[in-house]
VEXSEFI-471214 format. One line per field, with one value per residue (C-alpha): residue number from 1; residue in one letter; chain; x negated, y negated, z negated. Coordinates in Angstrom, 1 decimal, m for minus. Layout:
# residues N
pos	[NUM_...];
code	[A_...];
unit	[A_...];
u	[X_...];
v	[Y_...];
w	[Z_...];
This chain:
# residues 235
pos	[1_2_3_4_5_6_7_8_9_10_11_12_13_14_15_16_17_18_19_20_21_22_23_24_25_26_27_28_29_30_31_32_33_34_35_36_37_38_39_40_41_42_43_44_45_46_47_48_49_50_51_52_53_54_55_56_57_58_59_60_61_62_63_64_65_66_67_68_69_70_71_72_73_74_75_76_77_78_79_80_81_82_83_84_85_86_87_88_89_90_91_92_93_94_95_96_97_98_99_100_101_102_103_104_105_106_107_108_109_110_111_112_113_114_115_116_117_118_119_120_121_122_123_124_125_126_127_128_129_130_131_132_133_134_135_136_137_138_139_140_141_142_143_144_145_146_147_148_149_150_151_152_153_154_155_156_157_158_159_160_161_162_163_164_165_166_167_168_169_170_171_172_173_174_175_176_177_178_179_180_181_182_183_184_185_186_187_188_189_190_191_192_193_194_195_196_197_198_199_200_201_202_203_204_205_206_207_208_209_210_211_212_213_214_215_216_217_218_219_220_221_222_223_224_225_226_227_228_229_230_231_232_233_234_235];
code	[X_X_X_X_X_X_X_X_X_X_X_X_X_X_X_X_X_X_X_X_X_X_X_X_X_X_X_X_X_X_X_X_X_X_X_X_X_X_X_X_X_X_X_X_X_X_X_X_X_X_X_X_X_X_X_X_X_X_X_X_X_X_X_X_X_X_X_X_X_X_X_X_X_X_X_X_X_X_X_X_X_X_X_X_X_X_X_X_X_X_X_X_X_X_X_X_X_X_X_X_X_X_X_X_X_X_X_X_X_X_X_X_X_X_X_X_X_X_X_X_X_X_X_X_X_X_X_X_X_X_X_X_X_X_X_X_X_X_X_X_X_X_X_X_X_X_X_X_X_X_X_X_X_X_X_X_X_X_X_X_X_X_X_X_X_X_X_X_X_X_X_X_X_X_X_X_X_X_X_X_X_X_X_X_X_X_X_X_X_X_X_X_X_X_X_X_X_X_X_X_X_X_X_X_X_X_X_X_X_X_X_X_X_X_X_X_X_X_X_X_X_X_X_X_X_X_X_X_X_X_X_X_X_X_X];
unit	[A_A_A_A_A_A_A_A_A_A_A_A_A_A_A_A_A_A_A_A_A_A_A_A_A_A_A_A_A_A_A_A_A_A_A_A_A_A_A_A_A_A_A_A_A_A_A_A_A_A_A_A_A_A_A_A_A_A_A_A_A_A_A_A_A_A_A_A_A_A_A_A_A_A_A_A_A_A_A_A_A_A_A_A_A_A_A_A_A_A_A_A_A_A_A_A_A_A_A_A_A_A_A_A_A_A_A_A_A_A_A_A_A_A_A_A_A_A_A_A_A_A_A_A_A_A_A_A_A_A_A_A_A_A_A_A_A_A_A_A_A_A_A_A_A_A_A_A_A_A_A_A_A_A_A_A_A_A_A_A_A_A_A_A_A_A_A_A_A_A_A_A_A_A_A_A_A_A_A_A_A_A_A_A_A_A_A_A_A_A_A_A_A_A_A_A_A_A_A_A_A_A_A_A_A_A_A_A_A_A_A_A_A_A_A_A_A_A_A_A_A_A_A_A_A_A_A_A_A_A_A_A_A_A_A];
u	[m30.0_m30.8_m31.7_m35.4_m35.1_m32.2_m34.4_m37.2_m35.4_m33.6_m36.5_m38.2_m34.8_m35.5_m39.2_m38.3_m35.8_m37.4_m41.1_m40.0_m38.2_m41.1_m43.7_m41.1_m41.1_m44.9_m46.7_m47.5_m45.3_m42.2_m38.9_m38.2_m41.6_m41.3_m37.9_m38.3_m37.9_m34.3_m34.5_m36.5_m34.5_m31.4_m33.2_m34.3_m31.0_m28.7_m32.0_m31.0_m27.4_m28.1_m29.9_m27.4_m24.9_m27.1_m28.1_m26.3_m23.5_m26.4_m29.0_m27.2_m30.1_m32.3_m35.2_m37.1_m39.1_m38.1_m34.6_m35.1_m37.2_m34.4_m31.5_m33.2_m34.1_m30.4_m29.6_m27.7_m30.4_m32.3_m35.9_m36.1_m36.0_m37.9_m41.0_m39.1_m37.8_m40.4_m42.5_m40.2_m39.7_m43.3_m43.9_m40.5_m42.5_m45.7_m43.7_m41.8_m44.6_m46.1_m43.3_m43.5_m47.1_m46.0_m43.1_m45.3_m48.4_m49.2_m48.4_m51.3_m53.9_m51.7_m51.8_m55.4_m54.4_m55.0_m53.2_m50.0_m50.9_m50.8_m47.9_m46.0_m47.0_m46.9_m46.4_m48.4_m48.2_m47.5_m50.1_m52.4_m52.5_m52.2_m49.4_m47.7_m47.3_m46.8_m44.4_m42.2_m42.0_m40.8_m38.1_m36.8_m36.6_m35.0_m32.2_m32.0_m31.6_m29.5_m27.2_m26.7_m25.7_m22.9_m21.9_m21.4_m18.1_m16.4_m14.1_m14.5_m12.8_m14.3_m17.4_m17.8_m20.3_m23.5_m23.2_m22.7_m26.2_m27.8_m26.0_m27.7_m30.8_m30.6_m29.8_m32.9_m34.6_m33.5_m33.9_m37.0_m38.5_m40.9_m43.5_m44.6_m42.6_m40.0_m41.6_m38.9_m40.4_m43.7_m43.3_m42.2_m45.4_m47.7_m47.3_m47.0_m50.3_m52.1_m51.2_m52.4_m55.4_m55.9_m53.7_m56.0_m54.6_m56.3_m58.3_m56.7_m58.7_m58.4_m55.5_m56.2_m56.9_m57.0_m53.5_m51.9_m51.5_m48.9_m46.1_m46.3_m46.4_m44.5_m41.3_m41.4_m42.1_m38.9_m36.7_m37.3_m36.5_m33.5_m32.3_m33.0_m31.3_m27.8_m27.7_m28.2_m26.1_m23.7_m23.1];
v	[m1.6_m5.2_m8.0_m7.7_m3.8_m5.2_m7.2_m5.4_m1.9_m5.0_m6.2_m2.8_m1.9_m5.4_m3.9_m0.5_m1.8_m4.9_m3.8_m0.2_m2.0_m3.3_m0.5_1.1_m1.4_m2.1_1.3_4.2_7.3_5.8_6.8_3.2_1.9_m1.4_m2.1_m5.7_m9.0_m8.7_m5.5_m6.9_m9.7_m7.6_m5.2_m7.2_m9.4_m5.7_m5.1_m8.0_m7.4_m3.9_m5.4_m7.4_m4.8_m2.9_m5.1_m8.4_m7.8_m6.8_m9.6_m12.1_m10.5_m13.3_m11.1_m14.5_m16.4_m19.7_m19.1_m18.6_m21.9_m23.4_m22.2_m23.4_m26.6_m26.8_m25.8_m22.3_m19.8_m20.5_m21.7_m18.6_m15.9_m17.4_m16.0_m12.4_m12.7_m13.3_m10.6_m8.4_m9.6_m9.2_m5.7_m4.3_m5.9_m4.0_m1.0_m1.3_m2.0_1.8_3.1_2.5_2.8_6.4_6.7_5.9_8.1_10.0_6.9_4.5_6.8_6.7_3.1_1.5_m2.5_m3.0_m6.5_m4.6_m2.6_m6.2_m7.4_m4.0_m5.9_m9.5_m12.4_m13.9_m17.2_m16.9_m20.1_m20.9_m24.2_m24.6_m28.1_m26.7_m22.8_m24.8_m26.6_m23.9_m22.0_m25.3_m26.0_m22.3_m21.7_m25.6_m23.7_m20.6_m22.6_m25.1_m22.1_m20.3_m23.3_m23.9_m20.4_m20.3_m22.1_m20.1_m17.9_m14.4_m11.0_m8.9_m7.8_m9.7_m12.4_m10.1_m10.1_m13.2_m14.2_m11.3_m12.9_m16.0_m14.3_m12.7_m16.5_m18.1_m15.4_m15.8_m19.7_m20.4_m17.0_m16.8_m19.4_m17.7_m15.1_m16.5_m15.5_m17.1_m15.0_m15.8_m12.2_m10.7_m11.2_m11.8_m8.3_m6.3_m8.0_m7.2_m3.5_m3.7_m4.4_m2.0_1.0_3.7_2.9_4.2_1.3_m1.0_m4.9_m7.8_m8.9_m12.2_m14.0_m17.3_m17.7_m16.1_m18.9_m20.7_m17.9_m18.8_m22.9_m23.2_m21.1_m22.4_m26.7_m25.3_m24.0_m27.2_m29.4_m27.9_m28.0_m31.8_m32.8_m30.7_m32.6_m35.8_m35.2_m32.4_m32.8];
w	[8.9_8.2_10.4_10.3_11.7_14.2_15.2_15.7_17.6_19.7_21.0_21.3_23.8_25.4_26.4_27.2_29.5_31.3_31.1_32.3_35.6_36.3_36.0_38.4_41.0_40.9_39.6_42.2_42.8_40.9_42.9_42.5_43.9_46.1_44.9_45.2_42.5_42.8_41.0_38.5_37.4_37.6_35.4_33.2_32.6_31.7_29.3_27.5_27.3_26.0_23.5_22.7_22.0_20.1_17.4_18.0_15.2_12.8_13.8_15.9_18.4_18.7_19.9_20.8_18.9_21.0_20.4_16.5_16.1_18.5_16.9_13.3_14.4_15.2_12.0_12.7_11.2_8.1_7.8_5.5_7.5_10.6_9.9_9.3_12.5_14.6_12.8_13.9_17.5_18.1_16.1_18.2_21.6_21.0_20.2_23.2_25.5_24.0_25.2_28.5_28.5_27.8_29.9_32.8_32.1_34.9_37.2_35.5_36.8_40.8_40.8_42.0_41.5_37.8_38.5_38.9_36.1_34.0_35.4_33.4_30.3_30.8_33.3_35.8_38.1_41.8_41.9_39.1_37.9_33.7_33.9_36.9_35.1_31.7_32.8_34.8_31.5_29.6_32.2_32.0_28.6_28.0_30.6_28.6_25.7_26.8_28.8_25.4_23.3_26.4_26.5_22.7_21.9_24.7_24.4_26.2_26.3_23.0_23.9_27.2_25.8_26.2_29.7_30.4_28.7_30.9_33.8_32.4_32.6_35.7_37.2_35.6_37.2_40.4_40.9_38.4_37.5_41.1_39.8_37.0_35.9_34.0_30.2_28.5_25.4_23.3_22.1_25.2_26.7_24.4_22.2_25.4_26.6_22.9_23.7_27.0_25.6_23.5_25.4_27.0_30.5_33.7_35.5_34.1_34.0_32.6_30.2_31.4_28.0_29.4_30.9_27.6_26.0_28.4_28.1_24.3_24.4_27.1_26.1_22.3_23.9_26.4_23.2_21.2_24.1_25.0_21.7_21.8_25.1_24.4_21.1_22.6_25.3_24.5_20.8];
């Protein structure tokens, strides 16, 4: 397999594994209906690990298009295969957010809110307001990226590292993710909200066009900053 396939089955895992936490928690009939944020986060911070695992040694499993344009502006990953890499984040994204579109089937049609049906695919503010959302997702992702580039030099037990960056994620989630959502991932959100569109899911509404646009800026402004303040800082 190489690095453009990694790439996109890691991210595909990602979506399977975070999206389908949350059509759990939110959709009707699910035996893991109203299990709460924590189960969320929690959810989606082993998603990432596993998706570490699986295609990190192949990949270096980016699976983020803010931390490939990071880690390249830092000079660690080629210019070259930036545009491969992303390609693939966002193809594996949609294909994971089909698979739980699928996974979930009968419970579309249970669930009446079409806003929870949304929040499956992509994220969402608490309050709406485009600096205040824009800016939660530029503060997060700075943290994500700035958390990586401290957990990187360190020395851990073999295979140990992968779940210490979901542990990273499951903490972002916790103290930052309950403004907005904590998107951290242009393609994370925006693929999955493309095949919300154009999935054949039961009542759903609007994909809410007009907020899409912050879960991309924001995480890629966040990457690119953090990048920027642990080389002025840390470097």
């Amino acid at each position: 397999m190489n690095s453009y396939m990694a790439e996109f089955f890691g991210t595909m895992l990602l979506i399977i594994l975070g999206e389908g936490v949350v059509a759990g928690v939110v959709l009707k009939g699910t035996k893991s209906e109203n299990a709460g944020w924590l189960t969320i986060v929690i959810g989606w911070g082993l998603g990432v690990s596993l998706a570490i695992y699986a295609v990190g040694g192949i990949s270096g499993a980016h699976l983020n298009p803010a931390l490939t344009l990071a880690f390249a502006l830092r000079g660690d990953f080629p210019w070259s295969d930036v545009g491969g890499y992303i390609a693939a984040q966002f193809a594996g994204a949609f294909a994971g957010a089909c698979v739980v579109w699928l996974h979930f089937l009968p419970h579309w049609k249970r669930t009446d809110d079409p806003g929870a049906k949304l929040a499956v695919f992509c994220t969402a503010p608490a309050i709406r307001g485009t600096f205040s959302n824009l800016i939660s997702e530029i503060i997060a992702t700075g943290v994500l990226v700035i958390g990586l580039l401290f957990i990187g030099p360190n020395e851990f037990t073999q295979g140990l590292k992968p779940l210490v960056v979901g542990l990273l994620i499951v903490s972002i989630g916790l103290s930052l993710g309950g403004t907005t959502g904590f998107a951290l991932n242009p393609a994370r959100d925006l693929a999955p909200r493309i095949a919300h569109t154009i999935l054949p899911i039961s009542g759903k509404g609007s994909s809410d066009w007009s907020y899409a646009w912050i879960p991309v800026v924001g995480p890629v402004l966040g990457g690119v900053l953090g990048v920027y303040i642990y080389q002025l800082f840390f470097n």
